[in-house]
C-alpha positions as CSV (number, residue, x, y, z in Angstrom):
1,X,0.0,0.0,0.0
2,X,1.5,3.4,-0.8
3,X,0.8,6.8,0.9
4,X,1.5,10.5,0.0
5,X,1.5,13.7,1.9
6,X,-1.7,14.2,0.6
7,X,-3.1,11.1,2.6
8,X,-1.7,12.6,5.5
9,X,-2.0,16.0,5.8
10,X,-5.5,16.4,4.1
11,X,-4.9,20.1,3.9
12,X,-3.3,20.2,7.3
13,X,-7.0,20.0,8.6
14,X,-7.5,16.0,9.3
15,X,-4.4,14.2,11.5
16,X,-3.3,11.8,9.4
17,X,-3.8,8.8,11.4
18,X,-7.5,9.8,10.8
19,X,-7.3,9.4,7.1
20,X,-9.1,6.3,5.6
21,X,-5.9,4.8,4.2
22,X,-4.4,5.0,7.7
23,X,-7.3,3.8,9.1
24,X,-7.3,0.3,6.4
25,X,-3.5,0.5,7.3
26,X,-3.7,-0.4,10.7
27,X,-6.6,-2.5,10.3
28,X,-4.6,-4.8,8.2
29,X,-1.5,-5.0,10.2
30,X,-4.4,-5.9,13.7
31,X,-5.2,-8.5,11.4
32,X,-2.2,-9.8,10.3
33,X,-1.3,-9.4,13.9
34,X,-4.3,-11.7,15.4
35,X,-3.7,-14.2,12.7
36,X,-0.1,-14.4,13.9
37,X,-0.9,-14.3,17.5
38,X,-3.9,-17.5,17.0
39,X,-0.8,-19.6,14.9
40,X,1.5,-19.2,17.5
41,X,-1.0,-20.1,20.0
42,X,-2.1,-22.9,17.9
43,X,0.6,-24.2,16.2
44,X,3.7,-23.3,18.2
45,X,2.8,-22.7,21.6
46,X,1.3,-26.2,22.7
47,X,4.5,-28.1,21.4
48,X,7.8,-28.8,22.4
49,X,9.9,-29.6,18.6
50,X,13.7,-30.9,17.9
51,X,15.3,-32.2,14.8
52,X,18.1,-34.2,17.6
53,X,16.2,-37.5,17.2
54,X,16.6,-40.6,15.9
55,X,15.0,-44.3,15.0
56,X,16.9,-46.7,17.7
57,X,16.2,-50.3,18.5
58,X,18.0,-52.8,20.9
59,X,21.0,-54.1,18.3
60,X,22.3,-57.9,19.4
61,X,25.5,-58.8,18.5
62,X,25.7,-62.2,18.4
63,X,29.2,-63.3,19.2
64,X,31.6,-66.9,20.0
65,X,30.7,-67.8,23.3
66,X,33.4,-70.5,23.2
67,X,37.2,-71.5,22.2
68,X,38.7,-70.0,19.0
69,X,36.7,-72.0,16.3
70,X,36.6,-72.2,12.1
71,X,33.4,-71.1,10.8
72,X,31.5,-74.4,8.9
73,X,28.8,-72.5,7.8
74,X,26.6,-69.0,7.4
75,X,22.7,-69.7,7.1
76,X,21.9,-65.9,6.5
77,X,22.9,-62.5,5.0
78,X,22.2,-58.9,5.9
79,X,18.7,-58.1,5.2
80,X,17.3,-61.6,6.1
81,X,14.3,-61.6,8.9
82,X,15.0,-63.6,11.4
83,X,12.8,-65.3,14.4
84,X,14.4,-66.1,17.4
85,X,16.2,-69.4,17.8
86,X,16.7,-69.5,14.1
87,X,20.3,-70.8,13.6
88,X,22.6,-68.4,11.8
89,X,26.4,-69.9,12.3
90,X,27.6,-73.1,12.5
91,X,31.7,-73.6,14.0
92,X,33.2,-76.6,13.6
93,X,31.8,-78.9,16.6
94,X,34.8,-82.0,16.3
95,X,36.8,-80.7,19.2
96,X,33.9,-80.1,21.5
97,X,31.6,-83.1,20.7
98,X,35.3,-85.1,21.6
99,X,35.4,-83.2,24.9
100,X,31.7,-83.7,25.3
101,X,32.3,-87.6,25.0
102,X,35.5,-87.8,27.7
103,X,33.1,-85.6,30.0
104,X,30.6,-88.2,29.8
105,X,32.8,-91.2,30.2
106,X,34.4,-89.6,33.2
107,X,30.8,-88.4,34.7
108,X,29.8,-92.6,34.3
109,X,32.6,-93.5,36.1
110,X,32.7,-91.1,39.2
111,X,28.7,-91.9,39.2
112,X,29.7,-95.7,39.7
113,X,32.3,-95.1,41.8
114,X,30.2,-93.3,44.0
115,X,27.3,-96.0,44.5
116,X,29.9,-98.4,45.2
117,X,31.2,-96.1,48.1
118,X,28.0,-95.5,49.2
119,X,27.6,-99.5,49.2
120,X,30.6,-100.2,51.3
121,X,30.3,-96.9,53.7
122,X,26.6,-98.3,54.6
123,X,28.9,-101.8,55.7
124,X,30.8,-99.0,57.4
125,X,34.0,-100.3,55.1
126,X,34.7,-96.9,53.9
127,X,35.9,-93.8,56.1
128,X,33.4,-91.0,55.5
129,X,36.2,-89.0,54.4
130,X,36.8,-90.9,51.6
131,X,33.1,-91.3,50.8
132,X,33.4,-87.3,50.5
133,X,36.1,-87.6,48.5
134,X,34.4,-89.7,46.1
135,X,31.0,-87.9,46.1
136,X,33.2,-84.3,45.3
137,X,35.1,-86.1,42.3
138,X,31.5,-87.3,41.1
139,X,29.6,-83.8,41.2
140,X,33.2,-82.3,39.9
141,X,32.8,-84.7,36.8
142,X,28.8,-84.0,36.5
143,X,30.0,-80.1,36.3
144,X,32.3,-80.6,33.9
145,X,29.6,-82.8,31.7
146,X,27.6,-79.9,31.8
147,X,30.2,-77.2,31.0
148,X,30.6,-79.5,27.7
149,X,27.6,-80.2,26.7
150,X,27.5,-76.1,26.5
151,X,30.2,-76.0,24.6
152,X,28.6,-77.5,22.1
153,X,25.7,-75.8,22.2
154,X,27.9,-72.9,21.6
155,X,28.9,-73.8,18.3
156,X,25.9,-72.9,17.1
157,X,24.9,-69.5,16.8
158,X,21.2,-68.8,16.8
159,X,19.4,-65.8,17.1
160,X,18.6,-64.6,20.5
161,X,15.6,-62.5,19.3
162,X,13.1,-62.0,16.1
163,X,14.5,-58.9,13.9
164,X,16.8,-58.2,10.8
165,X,20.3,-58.9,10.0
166,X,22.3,-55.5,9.7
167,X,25.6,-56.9,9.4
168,X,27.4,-60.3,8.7
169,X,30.7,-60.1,10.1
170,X,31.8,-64.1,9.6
171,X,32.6,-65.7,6.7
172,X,32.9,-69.4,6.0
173,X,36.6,-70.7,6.9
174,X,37.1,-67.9,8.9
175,X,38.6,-68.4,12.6
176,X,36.0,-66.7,14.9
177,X,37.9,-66.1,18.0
178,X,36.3,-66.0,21.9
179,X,33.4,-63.2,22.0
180,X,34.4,-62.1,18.3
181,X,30.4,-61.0,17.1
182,X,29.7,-62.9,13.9
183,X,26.2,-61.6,13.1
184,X,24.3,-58.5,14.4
185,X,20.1,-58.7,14.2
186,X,18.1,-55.2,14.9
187,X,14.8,-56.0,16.7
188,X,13.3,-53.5,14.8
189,X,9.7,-54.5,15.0
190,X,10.4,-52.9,19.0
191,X,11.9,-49.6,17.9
192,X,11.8,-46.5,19.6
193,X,12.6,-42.5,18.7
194,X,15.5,-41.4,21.3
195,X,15.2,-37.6,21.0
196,X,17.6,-34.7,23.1
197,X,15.2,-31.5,24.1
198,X,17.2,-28.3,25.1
199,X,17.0,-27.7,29.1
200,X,15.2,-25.0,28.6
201,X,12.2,-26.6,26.5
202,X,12.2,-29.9,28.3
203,X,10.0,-28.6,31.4
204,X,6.4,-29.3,30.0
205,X,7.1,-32.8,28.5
206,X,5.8,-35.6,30.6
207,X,5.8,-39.2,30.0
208,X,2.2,-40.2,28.0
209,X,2.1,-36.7,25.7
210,X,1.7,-37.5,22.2
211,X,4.2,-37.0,19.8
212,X,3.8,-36.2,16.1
213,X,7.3,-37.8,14.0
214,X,8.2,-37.1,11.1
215,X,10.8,-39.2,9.1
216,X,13.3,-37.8,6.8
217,X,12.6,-40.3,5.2
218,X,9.5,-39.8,4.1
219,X,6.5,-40.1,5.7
220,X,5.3,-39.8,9.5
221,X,4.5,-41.8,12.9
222,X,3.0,-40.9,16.1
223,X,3.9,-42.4,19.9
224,X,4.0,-41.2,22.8
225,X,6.8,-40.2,25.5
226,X,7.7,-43.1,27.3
227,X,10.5,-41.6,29.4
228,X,12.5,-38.1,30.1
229,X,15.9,-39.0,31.6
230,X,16.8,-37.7,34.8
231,X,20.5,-36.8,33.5
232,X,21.4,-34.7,30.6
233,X,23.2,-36.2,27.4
234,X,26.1,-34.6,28.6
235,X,27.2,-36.9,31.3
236,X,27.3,-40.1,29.2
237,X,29.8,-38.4,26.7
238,X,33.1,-40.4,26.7
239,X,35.3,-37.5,28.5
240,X,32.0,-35.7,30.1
241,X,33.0,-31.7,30.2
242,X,34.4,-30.5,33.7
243,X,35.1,-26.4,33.8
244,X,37.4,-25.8,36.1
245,X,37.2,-22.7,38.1
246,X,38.2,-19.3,35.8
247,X,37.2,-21.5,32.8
248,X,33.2,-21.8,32.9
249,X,31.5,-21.4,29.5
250,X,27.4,-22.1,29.9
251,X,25.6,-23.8,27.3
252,X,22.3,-25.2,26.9
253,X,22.5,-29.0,27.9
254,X,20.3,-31.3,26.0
255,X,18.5,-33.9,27.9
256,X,17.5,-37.4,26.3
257,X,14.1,-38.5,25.9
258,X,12.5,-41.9,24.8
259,X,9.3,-42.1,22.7
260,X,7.5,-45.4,22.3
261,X,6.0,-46.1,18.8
262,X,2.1,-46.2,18.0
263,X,1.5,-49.4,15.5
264,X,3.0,-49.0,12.2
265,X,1.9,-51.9,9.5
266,X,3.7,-51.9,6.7
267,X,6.1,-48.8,7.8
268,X,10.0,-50.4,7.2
269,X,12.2,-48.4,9.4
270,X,16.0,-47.6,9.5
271,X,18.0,-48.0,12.8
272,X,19.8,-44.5,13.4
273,X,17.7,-42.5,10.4
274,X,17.1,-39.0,12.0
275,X,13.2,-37.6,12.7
276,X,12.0,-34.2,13.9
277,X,9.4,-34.7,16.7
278,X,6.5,-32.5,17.7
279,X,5.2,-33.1,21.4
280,X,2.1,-32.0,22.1
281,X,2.6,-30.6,25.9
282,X,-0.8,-28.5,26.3
């Protein structure tokens, strides 16, 4: 809108902020002011909003439980589903099935030595001494049965939970040493948004507000805020800050958040994709 003296000094009898293009002036910037003032409140005000979050699920690393072992065999690749229990790497089991057999042997024999004590220590012809000496050396063996029949168990490597392969790290032939991880499965049907609000913001939210998410992705969730930590991100950083007197620099700390999912058929999610949340905390 354009003005000129004119407008405003009418002949120097009429103010100009009496003129009618003043007047329309000011009624459009009231308007535009009201509209403003209803989006904040409508919009803005009742939300808490950061683009610090991410997709995160509980990530398993399936690793050698056992003695340094060749890998025989790999049943999956990344990007396979996977229920629990399903077996995804075999090791070679000839050196533990052979200790798995001398355990047994050995557990037989203490087991029959030991009813034969118990025979002759009823006929008191056996010091109870050596009766306890037997009975330890029996339970010893039974332990040691067990401990091998685990072993062999632990040459096969089967998924602890359903999810999805992320990463195959073993590779037929391979040695996989002690507590080397040979697969990693993502239970990503149980994923969850971990978010970090500014201090200053974090106030209003409350466990059970709902949260609107949306996916860089493409696309959009909802859930609902299942926890606010009681710590800020801050302190779980691998050399956590410390200002020493003289030497103080403040900064907004951000404090972590967890946000549960609402059902989502059909929606294939990413571990670690970034999201921008919206938390409704009015």
């Amino acid at each position: 809108m354009q003005f000129n003296q004119a407008d405003f000094s009418n002949g120097g009898e009429v103010p100009w902020w009496k003129t009618p293009r003043a007047r329309i002036a000011g009624a459009g910037i009231g308007i535009v002011a009201v509209i403003c003032f209803f989006i904040w409140l409508f919009y803005f005000h009742p939300y808490v909003s950061t683009d610090d979050a991410r997709v995160d699920a509980d990530i398993i690393r399936v690793a050698n439980q056992g003695a340094s072992q060749r890998v025989v065999a790999v049943h999956v690749t990344e990007g396979d589903r996977v229920k629990k229990g399903d077996l995804l790497v075999e090791l070679d089991r000839r050196v533990a099935e052979a200790q798995l057999d001398r355990a047994r042997a050995r557990a037989r024999l203490t087991e029959m030595d030991l009813r034969r004590a118990e025979a002759l220590a009823s006929q008191s012809g056996l010091s109870k001494q050596q009766l306890d000496r037997i009975r330890a050396d029996a339970q010893t063996a039974a332990a040691d049965l067990r401990l091998a029949e685990i072993a062999l168990d632990n040459t096969r490597l089967a998924s602890p939970v359903d999810g999805v392969v992320v990463q195959k790290l073993a590779k037929t032939g391979n040695m996989l040493e002690m507590n080397q991880a040979a697969i990693t499965v993502v239970d990503i049907e149980h994923a969850w948004v971990s978010a970090n609000i500014e201090e200053t913001d974090v106030g209003p939210v409350k466990p059970g507000q709902k949260v609107k998410i949306s996916v860089d992705e493409g696309g959009s969730l909802t859930g609902r805020v299942l926890e606010v930590r009681r710590a800020a991100a801050g302190q779980f950083a691998l050399i956590p800050s410390d200002n020493a007197a003289g030497n103080f620099i403040k900064l907004v700390q951000r404090i972590p958040i967890k946000i549960a999912l609402d059902p989502h058929p059909g929606r294939v999610l990413r571990v670690g994709q970034s999201v921008e949340i919206r938390i409704k905390v009015r």
